[in-house]
TORFITI-444559 format. One record per residue (C-alpha): residue in three letters; y, x, z; residue number from 1. Coordinates in steps of 0.2 Angstrom, whole numbers, plus 5000, padded with zeros to 4 digits. Each point is the difference from the previous one (the first is absolute). Layout:
PT  rest  y  x  z  nr
PT  Ala  Y  X  Z  NUM
...
This chain:
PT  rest  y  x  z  nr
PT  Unk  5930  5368  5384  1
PT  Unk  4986  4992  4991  2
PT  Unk  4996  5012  4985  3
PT  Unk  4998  5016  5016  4
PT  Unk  4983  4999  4998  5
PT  Unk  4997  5001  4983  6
PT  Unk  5014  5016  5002  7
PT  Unk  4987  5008  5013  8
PT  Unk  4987  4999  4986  9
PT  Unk  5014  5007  4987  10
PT  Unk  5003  5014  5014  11
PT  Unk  4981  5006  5001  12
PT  Unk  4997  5000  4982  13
PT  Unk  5017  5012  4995  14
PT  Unk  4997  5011  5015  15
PT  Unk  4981  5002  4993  16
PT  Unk  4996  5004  5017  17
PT  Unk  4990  4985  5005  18
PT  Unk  4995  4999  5020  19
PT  Unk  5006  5018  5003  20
PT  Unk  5019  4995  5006  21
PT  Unk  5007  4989  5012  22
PT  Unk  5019  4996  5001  23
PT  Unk  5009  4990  5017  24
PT  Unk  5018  4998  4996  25
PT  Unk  5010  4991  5014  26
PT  Unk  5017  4993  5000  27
PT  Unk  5012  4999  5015  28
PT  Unk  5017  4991  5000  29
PT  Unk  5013  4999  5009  30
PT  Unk  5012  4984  5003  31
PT  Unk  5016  5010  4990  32
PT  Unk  4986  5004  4987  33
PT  Unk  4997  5017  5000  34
PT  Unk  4983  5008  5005  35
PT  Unk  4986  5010  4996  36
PT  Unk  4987  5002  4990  37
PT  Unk  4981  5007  5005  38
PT  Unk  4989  5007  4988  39
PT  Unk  4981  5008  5004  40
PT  Unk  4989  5004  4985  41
PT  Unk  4983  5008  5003  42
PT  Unk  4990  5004  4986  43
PT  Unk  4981  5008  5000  44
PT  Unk  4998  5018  5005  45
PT  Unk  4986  5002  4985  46
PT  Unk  5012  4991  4988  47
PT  Unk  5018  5011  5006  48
PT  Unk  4988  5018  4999  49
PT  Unk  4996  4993  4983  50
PT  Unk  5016  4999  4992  51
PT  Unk  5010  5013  5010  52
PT  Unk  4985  5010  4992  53
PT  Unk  5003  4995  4984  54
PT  Unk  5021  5001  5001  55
PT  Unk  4996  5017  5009  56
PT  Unk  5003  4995  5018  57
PT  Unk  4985  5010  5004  58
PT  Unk  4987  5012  4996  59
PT  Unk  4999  5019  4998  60
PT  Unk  5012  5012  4996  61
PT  Unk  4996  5015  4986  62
PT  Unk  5005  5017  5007  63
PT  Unk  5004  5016  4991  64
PT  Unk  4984  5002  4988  65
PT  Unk  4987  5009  5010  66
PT  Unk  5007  4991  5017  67
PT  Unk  4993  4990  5010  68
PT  Unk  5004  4982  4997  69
PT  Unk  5013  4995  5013  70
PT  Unk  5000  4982  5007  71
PT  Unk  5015  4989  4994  72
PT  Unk  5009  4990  5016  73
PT  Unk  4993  4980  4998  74
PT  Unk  5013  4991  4999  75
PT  Unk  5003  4980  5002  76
PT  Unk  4998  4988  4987  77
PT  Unk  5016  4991  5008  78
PT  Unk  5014  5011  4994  79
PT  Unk  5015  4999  5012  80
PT  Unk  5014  4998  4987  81
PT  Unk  4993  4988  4993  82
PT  Unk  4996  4988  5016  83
PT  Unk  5020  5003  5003  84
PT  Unk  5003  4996  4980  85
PT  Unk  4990  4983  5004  86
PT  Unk  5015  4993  5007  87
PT  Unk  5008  4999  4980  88
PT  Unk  4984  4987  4999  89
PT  Unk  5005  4988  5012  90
PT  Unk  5018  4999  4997  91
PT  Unk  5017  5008  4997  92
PT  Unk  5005  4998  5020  93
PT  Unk  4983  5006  5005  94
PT  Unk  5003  5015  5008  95
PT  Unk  4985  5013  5009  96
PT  Unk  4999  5002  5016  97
PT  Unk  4984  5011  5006  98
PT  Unk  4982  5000  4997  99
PT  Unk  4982  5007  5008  100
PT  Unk  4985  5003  4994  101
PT  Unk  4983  4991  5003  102
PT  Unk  4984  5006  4998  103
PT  Unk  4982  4992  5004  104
PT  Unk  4981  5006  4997  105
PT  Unk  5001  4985  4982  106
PT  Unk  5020  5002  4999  107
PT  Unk  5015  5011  4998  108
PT  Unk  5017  4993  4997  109
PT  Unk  5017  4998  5008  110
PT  Unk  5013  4989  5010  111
PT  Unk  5016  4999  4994  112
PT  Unk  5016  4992  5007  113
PT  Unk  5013  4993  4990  114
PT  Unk  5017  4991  5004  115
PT  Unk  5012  4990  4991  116
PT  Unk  5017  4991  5005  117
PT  Unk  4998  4984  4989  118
PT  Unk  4982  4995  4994  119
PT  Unk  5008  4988  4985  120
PT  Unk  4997  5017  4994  121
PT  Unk  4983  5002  5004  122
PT  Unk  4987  4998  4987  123
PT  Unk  4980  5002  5004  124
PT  Unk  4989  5000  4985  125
PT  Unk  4979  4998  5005  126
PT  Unk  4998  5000  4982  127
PT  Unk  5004  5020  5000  128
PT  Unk  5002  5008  5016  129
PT  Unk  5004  5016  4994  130
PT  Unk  4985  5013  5002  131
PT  Unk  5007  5018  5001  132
PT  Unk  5010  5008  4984  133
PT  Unk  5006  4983  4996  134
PT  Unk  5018  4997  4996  135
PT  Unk  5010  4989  5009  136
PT  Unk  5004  4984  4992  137
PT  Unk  5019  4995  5007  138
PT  Unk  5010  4992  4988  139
PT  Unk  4988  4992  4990  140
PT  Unk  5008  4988  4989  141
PT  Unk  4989  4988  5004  142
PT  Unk  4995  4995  5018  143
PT  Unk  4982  4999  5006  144
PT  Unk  4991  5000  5015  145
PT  Unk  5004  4993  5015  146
PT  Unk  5020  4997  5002  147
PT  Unk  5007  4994  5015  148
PT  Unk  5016  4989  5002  149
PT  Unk  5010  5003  5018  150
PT  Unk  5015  4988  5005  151
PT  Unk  5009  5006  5014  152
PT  Unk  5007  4986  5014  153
PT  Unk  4997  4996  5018  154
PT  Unk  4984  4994  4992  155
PT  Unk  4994  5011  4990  156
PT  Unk  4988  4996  4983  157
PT  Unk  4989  5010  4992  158
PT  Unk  4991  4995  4983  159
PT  Unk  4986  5011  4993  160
PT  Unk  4995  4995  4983  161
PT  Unk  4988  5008  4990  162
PT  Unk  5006  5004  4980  163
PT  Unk  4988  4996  4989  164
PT  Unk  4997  5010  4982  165
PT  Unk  4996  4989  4982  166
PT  Unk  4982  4998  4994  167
PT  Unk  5004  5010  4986  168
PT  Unk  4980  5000  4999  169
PT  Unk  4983  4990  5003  170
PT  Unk  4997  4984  4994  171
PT  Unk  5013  4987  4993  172
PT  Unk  5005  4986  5013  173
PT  Unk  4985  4986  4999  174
PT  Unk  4988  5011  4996  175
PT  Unk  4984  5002  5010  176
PT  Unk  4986  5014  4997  177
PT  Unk  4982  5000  5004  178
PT  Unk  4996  5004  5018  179
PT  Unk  4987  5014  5000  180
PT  Unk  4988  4997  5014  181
PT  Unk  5002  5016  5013  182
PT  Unk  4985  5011  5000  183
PT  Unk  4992  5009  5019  184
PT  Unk  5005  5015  4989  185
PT  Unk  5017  4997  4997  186
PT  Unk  5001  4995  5018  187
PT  Unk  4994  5015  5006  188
PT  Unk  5011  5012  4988  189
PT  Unk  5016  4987  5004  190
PT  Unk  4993  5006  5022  191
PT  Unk  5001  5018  4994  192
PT  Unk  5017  5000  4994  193
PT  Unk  5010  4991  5013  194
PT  Unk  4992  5004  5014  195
PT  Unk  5013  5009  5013  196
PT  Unk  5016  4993  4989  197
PT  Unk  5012  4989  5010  198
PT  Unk  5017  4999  4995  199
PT  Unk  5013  4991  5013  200
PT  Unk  5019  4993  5002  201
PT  Unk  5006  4995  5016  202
PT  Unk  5019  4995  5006  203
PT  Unk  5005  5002  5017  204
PT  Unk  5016  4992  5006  205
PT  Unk  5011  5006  5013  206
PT  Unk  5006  4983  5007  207
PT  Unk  4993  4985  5004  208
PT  Unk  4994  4987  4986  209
PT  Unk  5009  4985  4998  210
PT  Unk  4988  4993  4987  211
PT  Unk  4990  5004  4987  212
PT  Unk  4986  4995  4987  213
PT  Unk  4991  5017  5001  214
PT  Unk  4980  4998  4997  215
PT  Unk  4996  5013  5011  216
PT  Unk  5010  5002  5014  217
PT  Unk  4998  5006  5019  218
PT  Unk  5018  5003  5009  219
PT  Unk  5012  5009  4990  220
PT  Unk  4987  5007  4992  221
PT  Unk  4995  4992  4981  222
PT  Unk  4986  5007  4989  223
PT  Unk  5004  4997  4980  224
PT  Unk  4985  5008  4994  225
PT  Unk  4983  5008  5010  226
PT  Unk  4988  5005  4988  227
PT  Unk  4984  5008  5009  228
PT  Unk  4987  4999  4987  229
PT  Unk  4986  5009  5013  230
PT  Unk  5000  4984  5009  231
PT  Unk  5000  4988  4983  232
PT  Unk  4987  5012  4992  233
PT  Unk  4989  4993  5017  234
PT  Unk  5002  4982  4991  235
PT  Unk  4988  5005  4984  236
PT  Unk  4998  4980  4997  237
PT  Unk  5020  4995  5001  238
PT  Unk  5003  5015  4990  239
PT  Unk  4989  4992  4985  240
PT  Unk  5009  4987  5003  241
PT  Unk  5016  5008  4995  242
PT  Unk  4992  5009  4988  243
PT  Unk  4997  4984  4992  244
PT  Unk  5019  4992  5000  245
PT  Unk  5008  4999  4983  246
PT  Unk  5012  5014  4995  247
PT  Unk  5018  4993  5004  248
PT  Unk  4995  4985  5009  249
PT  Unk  5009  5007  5016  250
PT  Unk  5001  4983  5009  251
PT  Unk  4979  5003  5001  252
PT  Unk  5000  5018  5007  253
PT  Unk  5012  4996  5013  254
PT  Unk  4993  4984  5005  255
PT  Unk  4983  5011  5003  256
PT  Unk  5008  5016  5010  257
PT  Unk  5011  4988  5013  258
PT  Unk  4985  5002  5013  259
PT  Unk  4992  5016  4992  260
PT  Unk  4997  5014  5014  261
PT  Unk  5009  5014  4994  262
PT  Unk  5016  4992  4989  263
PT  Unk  5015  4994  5004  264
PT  Unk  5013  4997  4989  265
PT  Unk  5015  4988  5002  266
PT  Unk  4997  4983  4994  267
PT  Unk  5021  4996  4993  268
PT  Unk  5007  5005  4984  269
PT  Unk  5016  5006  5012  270
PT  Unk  4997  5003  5017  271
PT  Unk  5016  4996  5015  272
PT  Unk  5003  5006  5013  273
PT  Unk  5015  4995  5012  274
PT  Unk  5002  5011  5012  275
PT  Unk  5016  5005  5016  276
């Protein structure tokens, strides 16, 4: 659970898209381990116009020659096939259930619903959440993300563990680059990227909890991962701060975001839950 927030990171530099996306997924179980799966993405209205411009979402359509130009139909930079086609992502039991759209004055986006009957299947992966067009990624050969192990009983146990991929890159173990002091203006262009991205994971439990080592927990409800970086960005000193932490040295970062306003990210390498 450890390495989610380097994965966040990871997320906001594939997608490309910075501050202009937010992504809330939450879990609920059940005791006899099925449940569902709730997904809401919201990405920036300038940013969606954009690319469904570019991928020919919208715009003007060419008449006859000598015609008037007849307006083409705008459509949504959230197709619905692929919202359904979503499901292959998290799992070959995930099955879709119904979705709505959302749309804001900032944000356009959707709701979708997902079930399962056995979340051993289940697989989430921060690292990618899938932006529209995507392919789904069941069956990989090799696991990645966040698995969860369920064991039915009279008491049920739920492990979540977080898989974590091979430095293949960076320095070599032992190694320690220079820290380059952080400038204002690297600050500042850090403030305009991430402003408005939060990224969250919560699991909800229908039961009672037994017990649990859960970081975050109120109820049945336990947040894995709340990443709000508006509120962090209104920290400008304990964001040099991180800024400054040595590349890799994790046991650092997370010592500094435990009381940071605006993260939250489970503290165990697998978290337990046991539940009736």
């Amino acid at each position: 659970m450890k390495n989610l927030l380097k994965m966040v990171i990871v997320l906001v530099v594939s997608c490309g898209l910075a501050g202009c996306f937010q992504v809330d997924q939450v879990v609920t179980l059940s005791p006899n381990g099925s449940g569902t799966l709730e997904e809401t993405f919201m990405i920036s209205r300038k940013i969606a116009e954009s690319m469904a411009a570019l991928t020919g979402g919208m715009g003007e359509q060419p008449g006859a020659e000598g015609a008037d130009k007849a307006p083409k139909k705008e459509q949504s930079f959230f197709k619905d096939d692929e919202i359904r086609k979503r499901a292959e992502n998290f799992g070959t039991d995930v099955r879709f259930v119904k979705m709505e759209r959302l749309s804001n004055k900032q944000f356009e986006g959707y709701k979708a619903l997902y079930s399962f009957k056995n979340i051993n299947t289940l697989r989430l992966d921060q690292s990618n959440p899938g932006m529209p067009g995507q392919a789904g990624q069941a069956g990989e050969a090799t696991p990645k993300g966040t698995a969860f192990i369920f064991t039915p009983g009279k008491t049920a146990t739920l492990v979540v563990k977080q898989h974590k991929k091979a430095n293949t890159e960076g320095d070599a173990p032992g190694v320690v680059s220079p820290v380059k002091e952080t400038s204002a203006e690297e600050l500042a262009m850090v403030r305009q990227m991430f402003d408005g991205l939060r990224v969250s994971t919560t699991l909800i439990i229908k039961g009672k909890i037994l017990d649990s080592n859960a970081t975050h927990r109120s109820g049945s409800t336990i947040t894995m991962a709340e990443v709000d970086f508006g509120k962090i960005l209104d920290k400008p000193d304990v964001l040099a701060k991180m800024a400054a932490v040595q590349p890799g040295d994790q046991a650092a970062a997370m010592e500094m975001i435990k009381n940071l306003p605006g993260m939250k990210v489970d503290m165990n390498d697998e978290l337990r839950v046991s539940f009736r």
